[in-house]
C-alpha positions in Angstrom: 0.0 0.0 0.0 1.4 3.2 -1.3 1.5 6.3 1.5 -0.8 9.2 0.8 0.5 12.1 -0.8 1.4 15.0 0.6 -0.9 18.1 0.2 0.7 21.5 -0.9 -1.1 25.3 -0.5 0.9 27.7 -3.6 1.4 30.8 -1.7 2.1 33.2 -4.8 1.3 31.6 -7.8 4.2 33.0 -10.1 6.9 31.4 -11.8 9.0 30.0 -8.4 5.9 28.3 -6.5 4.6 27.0 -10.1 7.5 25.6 -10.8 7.9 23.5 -7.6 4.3 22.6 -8.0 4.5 21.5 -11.2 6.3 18.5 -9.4 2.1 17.1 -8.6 1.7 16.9 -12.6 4.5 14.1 -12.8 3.8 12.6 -9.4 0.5 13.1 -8.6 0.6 10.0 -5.6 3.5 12.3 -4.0 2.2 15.8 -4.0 -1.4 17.0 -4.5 -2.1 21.4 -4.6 -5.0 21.5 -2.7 -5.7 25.1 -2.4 -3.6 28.5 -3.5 -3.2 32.3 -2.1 -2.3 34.9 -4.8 -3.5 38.5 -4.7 -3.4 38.2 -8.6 -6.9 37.4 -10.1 -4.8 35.8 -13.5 -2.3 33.9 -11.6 -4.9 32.6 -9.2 -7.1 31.3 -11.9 -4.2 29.7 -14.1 -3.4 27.8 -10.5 -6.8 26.6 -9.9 -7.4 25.8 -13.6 -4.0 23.6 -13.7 -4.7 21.9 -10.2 -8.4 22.0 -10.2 -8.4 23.7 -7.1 -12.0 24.1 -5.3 -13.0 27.8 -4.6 -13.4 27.2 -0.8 -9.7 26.6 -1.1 -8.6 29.9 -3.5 -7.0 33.1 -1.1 -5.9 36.1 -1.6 -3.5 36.2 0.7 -1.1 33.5 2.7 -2.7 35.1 6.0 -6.3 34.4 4.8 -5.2 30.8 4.0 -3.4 31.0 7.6 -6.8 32.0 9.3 -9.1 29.3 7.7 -7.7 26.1 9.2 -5.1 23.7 7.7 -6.5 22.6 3.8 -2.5 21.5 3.3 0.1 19.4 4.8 2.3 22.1 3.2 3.0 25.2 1.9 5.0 26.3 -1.3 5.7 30.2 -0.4 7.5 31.1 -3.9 6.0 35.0 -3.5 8.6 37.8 -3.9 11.7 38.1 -1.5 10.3 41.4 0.4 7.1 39.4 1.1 8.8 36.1 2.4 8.8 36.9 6.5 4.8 38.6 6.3 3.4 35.4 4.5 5.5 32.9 6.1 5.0 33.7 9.7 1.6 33.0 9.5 1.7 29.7 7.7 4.4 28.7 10.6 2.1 29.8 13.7 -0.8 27.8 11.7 1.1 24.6 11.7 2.4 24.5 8.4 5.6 23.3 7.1 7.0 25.6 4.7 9.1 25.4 1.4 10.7 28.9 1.1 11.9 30.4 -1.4 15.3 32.3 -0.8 16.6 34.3 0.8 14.1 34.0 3.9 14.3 38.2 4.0 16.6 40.6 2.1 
């Protein structure tokens, strides 16, 4: 019996977090997106379009995500290096393991 895959939350769905979450199209009984936070309205939709991502799980921010419980085992915080200690923090004090993006702050 194969382990269950680990569920992933995009925080910042440009090129860095896609990138790493493009690892669930190749191995989809590893990694699973279950839910994203992006501000962007485009880059949101291209997320959930790619990863079928229900709306109840679409944020705009990692904070909102943060405040709504745990959707994810993980977090993939690709957003832009000024931005990495504000949307990490609260992913951390919500329980979440966090693939970060460096540098952790500029």
């Amino acid at each position: 019996m194969s382990p269950k895959p680990i569920t992933a939350a995009i925080i910042g769905a440009g090129h860095r977090s896609m990138l790493y979450a493009s690892y669930a199209k190749q191995h989809p009984d590893e990694l699973q997106i279950v839910a994203v936070a992006e501000p962007d309205e485009v880059r949101r939709r291209k997320a959930v379009a790619l990863y079928d991502i229900p709306p109840e799980r679409c944020f705009l921010t990692a904070e909102d995500l943060a405040e709504r419980g745990k959707p994810a085992d993980v977090a993939i915080n690709g957003t832009m290096d000024l931005q990495h200690v504000p949307t990490t923090l609260p992913l951390l004090e919500a329980g979440y393991h966090v693939l970060l993006e460096k540098p952790i702050c500029p």
